[in-house]
PDB file of N, CA, C and O in Angstrom:
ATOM      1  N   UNK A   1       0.817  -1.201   0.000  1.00  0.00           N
ATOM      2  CA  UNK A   1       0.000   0.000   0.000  1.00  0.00           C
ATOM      3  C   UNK A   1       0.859   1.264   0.000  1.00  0.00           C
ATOM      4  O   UNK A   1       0.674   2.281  -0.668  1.00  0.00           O
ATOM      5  N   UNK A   2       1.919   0.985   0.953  1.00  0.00           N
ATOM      6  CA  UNK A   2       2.740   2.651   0.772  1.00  0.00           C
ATOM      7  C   UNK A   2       3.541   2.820  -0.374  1.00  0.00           C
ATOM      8  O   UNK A   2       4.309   3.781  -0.340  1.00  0.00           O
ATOM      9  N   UNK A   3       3.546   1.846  -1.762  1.00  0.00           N
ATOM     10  CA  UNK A   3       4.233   1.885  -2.736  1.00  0.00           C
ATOM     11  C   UNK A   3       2.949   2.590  -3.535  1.00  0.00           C
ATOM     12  O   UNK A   3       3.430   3.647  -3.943  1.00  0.00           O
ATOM     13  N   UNK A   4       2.110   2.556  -3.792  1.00  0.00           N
ATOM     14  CA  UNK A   4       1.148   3.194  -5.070  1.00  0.00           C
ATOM     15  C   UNK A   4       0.931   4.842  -3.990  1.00  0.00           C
ATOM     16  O   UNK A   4       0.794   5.864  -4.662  1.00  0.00           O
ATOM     17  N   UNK A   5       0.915   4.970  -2.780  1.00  0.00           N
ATOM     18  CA  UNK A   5       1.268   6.562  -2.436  1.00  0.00           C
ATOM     19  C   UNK A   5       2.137   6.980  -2.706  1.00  0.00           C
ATOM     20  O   UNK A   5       2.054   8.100  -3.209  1.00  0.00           O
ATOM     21  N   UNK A   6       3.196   6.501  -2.583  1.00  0.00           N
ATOM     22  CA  UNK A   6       4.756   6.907  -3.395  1.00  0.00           C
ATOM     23  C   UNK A   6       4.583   7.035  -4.745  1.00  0.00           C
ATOM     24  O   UNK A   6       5.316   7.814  -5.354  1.00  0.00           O
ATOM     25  N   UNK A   7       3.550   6.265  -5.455  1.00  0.00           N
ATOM     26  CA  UNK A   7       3.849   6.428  -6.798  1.00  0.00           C
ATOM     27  C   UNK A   7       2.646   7.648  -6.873  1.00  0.00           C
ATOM     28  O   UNK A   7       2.721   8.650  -7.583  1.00  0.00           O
ATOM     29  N   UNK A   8       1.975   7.440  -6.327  1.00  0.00           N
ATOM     30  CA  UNK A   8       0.695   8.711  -6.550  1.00  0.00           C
ATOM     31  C   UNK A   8       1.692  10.134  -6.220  1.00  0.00           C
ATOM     32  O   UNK A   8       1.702  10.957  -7.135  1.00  0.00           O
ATOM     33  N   UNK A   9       2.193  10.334  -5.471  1.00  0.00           N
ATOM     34  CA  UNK A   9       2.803  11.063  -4.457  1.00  0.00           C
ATOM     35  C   UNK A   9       3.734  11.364  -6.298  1.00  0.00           C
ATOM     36  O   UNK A   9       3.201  12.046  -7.173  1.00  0.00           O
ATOM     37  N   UNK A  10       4.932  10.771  -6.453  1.00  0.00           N
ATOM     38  CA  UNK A  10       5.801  10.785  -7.514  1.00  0.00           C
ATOM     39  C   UNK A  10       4.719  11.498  -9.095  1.00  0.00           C
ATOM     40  O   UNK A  10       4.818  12.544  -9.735  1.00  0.00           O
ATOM     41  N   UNK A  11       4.248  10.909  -9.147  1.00  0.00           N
ATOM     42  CA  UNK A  11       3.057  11.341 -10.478  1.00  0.00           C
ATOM     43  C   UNK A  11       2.284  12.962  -9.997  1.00  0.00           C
ATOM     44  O   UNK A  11       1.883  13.846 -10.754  1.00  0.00           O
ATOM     45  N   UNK A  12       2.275  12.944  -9.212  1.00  0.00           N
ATOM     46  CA  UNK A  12       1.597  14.145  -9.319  1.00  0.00           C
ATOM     47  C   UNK A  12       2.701  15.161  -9.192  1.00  0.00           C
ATOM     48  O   UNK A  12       2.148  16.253  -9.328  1.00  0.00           O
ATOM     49  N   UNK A  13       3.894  15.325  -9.012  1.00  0.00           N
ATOM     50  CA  UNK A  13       4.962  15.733  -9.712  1.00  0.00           C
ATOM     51  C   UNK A  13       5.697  15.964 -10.838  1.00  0.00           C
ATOM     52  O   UNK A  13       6.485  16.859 -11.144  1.00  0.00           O
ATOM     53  N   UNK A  14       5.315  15.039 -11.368  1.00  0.00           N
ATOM     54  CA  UNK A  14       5.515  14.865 -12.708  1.00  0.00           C
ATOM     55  C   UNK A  14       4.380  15.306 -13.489  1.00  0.00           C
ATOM     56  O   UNK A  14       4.432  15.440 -14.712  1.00  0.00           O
ATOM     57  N   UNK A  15       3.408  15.518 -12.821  1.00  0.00           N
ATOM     58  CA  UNK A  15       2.091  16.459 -13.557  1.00  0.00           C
ATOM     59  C   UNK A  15       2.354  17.467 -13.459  1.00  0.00           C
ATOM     60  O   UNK A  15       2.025  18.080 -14.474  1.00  0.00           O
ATOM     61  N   UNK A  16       3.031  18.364 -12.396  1.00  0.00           N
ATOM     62  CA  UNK A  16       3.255  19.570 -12.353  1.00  0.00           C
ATOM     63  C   UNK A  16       4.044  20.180 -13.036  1.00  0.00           C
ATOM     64  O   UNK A  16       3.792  21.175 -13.716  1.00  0.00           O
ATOM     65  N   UNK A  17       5.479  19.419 -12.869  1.00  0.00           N
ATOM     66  CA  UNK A  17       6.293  19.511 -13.769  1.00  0.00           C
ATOM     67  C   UNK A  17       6.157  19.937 -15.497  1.00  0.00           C
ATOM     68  O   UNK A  17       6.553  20.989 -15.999  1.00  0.00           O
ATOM     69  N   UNK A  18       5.479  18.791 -16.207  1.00  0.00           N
ATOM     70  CA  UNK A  18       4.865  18.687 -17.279  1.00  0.00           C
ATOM     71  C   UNK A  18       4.442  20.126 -17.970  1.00  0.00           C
ATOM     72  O   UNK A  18       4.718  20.826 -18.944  1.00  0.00           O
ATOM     73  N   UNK A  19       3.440  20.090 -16.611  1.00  0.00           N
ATOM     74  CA  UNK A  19       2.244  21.247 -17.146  1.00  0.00           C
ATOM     75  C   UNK A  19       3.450  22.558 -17.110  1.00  0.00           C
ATOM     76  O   UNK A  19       3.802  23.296 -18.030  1.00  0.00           O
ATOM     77  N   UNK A  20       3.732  22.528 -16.230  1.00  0.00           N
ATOM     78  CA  UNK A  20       4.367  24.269 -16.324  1.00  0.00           C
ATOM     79  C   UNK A  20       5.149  24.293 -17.742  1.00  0.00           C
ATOM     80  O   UNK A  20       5.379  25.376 -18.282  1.00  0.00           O
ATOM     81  N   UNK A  21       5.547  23.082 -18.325  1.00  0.00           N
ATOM     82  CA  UNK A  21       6.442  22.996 -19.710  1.00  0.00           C
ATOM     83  C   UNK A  21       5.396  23.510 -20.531  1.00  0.00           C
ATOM     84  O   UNK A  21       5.387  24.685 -20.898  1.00  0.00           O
ATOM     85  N   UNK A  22       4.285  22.472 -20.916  1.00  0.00           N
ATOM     86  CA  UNK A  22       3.774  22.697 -21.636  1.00  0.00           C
ATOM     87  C   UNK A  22       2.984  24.333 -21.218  1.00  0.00           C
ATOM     88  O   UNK A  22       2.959  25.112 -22.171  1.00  0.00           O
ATOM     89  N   UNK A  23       2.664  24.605 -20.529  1.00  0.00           N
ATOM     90  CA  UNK A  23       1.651  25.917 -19.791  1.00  0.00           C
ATOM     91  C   UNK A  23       3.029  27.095 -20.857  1.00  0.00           C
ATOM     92  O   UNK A  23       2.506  27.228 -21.963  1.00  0.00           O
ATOM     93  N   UNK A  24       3.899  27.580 -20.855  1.00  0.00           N
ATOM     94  CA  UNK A  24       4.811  27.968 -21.202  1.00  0.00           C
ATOM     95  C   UNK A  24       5.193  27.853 -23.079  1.00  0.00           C
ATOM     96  O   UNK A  24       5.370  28.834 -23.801  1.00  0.00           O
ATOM     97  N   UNK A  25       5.234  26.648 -23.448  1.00  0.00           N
ATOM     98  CA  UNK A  25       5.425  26.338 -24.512  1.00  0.00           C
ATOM     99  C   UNK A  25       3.865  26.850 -25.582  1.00  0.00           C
ATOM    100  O   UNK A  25       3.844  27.065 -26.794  1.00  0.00           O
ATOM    101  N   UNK A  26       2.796  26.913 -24.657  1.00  0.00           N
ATOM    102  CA  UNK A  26       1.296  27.035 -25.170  1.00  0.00           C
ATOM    103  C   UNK A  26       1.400  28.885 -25.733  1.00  0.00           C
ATOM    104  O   UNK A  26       0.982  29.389 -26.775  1.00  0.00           O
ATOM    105  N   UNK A  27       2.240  29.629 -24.370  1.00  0.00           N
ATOM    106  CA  UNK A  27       2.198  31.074 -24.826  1.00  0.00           C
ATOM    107  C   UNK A  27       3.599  31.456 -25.140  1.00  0.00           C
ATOM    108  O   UNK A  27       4.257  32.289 -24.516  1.00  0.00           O
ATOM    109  N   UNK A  28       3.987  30.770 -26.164  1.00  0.00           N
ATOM    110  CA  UNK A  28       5.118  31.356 -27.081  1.00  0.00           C
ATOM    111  C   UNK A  28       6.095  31.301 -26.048  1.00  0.00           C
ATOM    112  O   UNK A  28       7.218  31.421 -26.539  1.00  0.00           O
ATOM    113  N   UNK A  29       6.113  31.165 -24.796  1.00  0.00           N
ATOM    114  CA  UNK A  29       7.385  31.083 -24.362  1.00  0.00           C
ATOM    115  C   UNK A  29       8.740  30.201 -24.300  1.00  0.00           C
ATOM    116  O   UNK A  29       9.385  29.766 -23.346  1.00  0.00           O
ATOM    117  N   UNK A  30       8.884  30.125 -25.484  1.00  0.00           N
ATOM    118  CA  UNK A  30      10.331  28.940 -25.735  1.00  0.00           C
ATOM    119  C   UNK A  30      10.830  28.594 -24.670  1.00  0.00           C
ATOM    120  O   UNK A  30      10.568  27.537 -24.095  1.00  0.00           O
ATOM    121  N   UNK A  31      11.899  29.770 -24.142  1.00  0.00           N
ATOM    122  CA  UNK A  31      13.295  29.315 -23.730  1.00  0.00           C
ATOM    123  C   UNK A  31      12.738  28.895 -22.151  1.00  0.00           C
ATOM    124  O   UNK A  31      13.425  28.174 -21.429  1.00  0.00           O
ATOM    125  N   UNK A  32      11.830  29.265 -21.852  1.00  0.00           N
ATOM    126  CA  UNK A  32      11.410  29.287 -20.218  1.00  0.00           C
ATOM    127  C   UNK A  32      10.569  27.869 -20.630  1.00  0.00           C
ATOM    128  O   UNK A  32      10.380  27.119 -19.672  1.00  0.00           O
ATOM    129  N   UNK A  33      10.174  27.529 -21.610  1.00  0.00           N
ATOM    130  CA  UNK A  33       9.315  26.036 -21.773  1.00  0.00           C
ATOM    131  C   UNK A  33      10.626  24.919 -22.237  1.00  0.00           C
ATOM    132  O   UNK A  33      10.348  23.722 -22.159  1.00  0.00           O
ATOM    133  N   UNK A  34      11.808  25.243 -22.636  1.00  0.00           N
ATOM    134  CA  UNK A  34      12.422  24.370 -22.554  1.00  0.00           C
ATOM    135  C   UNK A  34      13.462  24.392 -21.122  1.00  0.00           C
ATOM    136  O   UNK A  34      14.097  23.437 -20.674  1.00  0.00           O
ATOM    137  N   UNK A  35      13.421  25.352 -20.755  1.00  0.00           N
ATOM    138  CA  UNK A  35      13.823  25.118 -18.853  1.00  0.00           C
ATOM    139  C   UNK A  35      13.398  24.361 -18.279  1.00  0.00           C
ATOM    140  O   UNK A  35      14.086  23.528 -17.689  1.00  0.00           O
ATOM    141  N   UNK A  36      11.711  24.394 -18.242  1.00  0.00           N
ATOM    142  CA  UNK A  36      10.867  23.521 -17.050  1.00  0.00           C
ATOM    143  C   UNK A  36      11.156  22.073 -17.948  1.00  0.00           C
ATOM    144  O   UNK A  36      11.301  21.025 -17.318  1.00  0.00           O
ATOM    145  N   UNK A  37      11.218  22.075 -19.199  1.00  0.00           N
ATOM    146  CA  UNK A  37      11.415  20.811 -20.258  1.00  0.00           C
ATOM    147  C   UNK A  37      12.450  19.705 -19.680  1.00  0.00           C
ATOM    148  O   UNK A  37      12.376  18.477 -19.652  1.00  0.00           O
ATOM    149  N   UNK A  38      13.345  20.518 -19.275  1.00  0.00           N
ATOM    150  CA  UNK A  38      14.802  20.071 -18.758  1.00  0.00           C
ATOM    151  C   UNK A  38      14.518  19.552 -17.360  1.00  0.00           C
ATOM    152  O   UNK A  38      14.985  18.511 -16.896  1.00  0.00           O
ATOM    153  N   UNK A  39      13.693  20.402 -16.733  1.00  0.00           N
ATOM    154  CA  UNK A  39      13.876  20.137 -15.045  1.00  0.00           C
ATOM    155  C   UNK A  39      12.652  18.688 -15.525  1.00  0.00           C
ATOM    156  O   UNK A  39      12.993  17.629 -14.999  1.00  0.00           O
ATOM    157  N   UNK A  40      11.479  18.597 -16.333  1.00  0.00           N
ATOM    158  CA  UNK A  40      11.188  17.548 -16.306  1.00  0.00           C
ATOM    159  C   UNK A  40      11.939  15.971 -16.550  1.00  0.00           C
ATOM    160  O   UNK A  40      11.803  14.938 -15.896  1.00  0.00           O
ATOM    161  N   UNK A  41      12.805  16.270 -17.810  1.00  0.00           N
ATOM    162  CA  UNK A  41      13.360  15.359 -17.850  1.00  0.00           C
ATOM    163  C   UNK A  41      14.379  14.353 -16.971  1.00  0.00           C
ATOM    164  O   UNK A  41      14.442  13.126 -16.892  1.00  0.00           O
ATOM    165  N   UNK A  42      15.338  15.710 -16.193  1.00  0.00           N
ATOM    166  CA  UNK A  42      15.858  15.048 -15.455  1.00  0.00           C
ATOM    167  C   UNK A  42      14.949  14.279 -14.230  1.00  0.00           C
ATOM    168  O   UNK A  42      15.161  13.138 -13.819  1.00  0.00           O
ATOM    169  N   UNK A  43      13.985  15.117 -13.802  1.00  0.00           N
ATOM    170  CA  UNK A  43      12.761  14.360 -12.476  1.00  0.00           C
ATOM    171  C   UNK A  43      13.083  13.327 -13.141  1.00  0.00           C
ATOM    172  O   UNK A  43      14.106  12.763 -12.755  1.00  0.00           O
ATOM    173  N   UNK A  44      12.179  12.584 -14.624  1.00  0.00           N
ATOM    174  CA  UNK A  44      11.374  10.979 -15.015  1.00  0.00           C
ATOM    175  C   UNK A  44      13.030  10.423 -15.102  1.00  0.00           C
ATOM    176  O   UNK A  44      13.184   9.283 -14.663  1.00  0.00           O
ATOM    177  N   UNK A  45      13.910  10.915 -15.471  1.00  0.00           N
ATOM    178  CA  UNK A  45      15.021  10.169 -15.683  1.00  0.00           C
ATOM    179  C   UNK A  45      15.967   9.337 -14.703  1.00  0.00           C
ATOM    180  O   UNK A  45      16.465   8.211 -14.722  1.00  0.00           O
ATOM    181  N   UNK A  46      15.980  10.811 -13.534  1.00  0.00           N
ATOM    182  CA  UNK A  46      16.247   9.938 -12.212  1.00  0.00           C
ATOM    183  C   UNK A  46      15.610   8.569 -11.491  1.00  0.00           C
ATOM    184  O   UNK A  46      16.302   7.586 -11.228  1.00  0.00           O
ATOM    185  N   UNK A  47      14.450   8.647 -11.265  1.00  0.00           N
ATOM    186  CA  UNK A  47      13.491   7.967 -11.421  1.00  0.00           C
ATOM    187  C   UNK A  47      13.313   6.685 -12.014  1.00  0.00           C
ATOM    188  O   UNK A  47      12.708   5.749 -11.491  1.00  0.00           O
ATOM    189  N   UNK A  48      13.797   6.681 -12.988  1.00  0.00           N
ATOM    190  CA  UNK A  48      13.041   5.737 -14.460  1.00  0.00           C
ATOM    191  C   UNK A  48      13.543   4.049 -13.523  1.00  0.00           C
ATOM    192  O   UNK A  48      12.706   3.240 -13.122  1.00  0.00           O
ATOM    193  N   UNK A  49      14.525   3.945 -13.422  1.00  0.00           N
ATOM    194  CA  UNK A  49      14.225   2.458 -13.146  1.00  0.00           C
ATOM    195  C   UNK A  49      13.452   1.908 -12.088  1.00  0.00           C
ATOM    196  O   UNK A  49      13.187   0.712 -11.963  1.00  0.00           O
ATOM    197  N   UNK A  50      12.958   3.201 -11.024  1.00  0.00           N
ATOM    198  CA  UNK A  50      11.789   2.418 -10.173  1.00  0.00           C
ATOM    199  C   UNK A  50      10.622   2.787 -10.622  1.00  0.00           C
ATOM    200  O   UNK A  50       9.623   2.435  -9.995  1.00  0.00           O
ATOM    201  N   UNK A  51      10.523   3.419 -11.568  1.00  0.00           N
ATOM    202  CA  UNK A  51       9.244   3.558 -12.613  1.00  0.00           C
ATOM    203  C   UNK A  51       8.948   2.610 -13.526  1.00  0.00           C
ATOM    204  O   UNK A  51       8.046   1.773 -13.578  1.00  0.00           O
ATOM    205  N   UNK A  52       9.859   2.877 -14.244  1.00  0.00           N
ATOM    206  CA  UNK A  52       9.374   1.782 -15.939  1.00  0.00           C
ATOM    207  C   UNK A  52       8.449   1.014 -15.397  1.00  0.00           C
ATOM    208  O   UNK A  52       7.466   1.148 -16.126  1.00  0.00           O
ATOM    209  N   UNK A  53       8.242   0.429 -14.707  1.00  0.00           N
ATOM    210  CA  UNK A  53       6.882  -0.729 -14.402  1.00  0.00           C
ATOM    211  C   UNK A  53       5.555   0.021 -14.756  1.00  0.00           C
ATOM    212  O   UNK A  53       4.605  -0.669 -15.126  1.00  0.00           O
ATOM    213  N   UNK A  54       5.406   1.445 -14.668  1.00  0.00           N
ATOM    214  CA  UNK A  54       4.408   2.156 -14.661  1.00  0.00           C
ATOM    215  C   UNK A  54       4.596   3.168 -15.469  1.00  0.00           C
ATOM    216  O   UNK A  54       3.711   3.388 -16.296  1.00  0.00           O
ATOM    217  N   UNK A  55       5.236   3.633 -15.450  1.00  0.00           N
ATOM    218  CA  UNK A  55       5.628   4.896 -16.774  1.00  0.00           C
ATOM    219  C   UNK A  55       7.368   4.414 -17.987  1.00  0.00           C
ATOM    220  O   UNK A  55       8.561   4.196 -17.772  1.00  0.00           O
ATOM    221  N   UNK A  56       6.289   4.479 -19.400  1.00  0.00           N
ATOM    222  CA  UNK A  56       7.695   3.997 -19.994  1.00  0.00           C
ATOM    223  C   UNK A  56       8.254   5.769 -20.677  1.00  0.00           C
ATOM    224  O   UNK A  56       7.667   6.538 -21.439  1.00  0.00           O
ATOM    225  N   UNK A  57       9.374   5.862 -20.101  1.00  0.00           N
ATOM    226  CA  UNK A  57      10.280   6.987 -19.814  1.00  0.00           C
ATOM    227  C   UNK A  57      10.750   7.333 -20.779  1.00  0.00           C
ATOM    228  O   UNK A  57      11.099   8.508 -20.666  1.00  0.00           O
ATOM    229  N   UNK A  58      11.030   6.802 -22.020  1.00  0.00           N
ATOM    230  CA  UNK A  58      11.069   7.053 -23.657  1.00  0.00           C
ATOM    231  C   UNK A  58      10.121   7.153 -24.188  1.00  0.00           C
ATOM    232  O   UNK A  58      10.133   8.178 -24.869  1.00  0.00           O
ATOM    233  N   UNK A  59       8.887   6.408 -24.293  1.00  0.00           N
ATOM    234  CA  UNK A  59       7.829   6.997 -24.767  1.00  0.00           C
ATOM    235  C   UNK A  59       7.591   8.595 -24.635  1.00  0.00           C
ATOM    236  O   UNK A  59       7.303   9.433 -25.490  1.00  0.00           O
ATOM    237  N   UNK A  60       7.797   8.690 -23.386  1.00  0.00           N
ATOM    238  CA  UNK A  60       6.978  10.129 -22.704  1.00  0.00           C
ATOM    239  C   UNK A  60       7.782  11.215 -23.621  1.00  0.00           C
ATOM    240  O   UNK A  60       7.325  12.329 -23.879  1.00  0.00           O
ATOM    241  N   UNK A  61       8.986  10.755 -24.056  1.00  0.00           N
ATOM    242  CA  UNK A  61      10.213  11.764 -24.183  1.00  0.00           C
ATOM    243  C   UNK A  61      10.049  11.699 -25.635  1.00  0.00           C
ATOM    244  O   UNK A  61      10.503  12.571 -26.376  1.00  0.00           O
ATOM    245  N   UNK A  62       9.473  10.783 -26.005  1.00  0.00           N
ATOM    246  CA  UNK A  62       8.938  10.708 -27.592  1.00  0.00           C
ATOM    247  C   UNK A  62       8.112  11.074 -28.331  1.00  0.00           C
ATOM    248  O   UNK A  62       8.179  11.347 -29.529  1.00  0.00           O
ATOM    249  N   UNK A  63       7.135  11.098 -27.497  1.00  0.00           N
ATOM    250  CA  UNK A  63       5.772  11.434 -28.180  1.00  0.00           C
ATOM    251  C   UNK A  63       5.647  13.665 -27.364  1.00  0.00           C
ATOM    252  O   UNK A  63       5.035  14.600 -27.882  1.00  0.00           O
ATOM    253  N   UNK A  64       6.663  13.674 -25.802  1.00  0.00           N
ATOM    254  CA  UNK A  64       6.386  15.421 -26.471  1.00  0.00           C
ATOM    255  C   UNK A  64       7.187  15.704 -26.985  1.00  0.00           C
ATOM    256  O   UNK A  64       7.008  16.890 -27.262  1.00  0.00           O
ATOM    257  N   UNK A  65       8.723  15.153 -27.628  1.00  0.00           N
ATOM    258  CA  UNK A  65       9.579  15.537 -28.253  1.00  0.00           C
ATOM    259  C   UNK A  65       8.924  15.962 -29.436  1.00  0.00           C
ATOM    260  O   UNK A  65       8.774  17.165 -29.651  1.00  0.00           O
ATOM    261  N   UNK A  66       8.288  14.601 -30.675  1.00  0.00           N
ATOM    262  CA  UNK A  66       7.563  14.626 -31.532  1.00  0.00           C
ATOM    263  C   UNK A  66       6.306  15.586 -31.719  1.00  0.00           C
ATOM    264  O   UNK A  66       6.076  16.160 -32.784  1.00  0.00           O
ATOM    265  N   UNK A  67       5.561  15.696 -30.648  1.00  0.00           N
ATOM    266  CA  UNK A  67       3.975  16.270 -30.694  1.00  0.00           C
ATOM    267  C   UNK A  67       3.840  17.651 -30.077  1.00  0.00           C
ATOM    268  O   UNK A  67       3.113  18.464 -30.648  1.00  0.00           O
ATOM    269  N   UNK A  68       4.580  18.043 -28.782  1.00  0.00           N
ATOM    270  CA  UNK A  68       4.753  19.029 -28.188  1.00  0.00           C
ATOM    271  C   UNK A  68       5.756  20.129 -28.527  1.00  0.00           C
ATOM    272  O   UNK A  68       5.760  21.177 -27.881  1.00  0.00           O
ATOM    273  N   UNK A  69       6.551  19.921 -29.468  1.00  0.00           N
ATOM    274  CA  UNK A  69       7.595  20.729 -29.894  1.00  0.00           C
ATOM    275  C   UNK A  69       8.965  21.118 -28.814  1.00  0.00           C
ATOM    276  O   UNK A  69       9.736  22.073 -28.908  1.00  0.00           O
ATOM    277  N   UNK A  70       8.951  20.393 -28.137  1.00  0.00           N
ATOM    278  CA  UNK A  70       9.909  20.630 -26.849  1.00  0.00           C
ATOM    279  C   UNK A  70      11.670  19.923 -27.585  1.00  0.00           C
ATOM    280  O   UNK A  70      11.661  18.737 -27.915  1.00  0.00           O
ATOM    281  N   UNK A  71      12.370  20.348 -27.681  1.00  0.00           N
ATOM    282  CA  UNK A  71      14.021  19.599 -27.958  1.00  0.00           C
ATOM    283  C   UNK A  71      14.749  18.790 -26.468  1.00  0.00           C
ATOM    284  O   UNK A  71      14.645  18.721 -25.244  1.00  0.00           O
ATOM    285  N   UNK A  72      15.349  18.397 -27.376  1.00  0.00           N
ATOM    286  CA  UNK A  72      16.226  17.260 -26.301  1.00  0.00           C
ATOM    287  C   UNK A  72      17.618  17.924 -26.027  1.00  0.00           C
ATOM    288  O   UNK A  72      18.441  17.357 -25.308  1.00  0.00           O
TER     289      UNK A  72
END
């Protein structure tokens, strides 16, 4: 049970994270949407091997690389 609060707990971080990228990237603000871009990546990256069971960590980096306009 205290592992899916940790992961709830972890995800809703990574929602925040996210959003302020994208929230940023929505009003023309590039360089400040690829800042929060960065601080996201490193969060899921640190992360990723007690994740992957639940979030696959290339996908995510794929599809807003591809769809969201964000760089690597």
């Amino acid at each position: 049970m205290a592992n899916e609060w940790l992961l709830l707990s972890w995800h809703r971080e990574y929602v925040k994270k996210l959003s302020q990228a994208l929230r940023e990237i929505s009003c023309g603000h590039n360089e400040q949407a690829q800042q929060y871009w960065y601080e996201f990546l490193d969060f899921i990256r640190r992360e990723e091997n007690n994740i992957q069971p639940n979030l696959d960590v290339y996908r995510v980096i794929e599809v807003a690389k591809n769809y969201a306009g964000f760089k690597l």
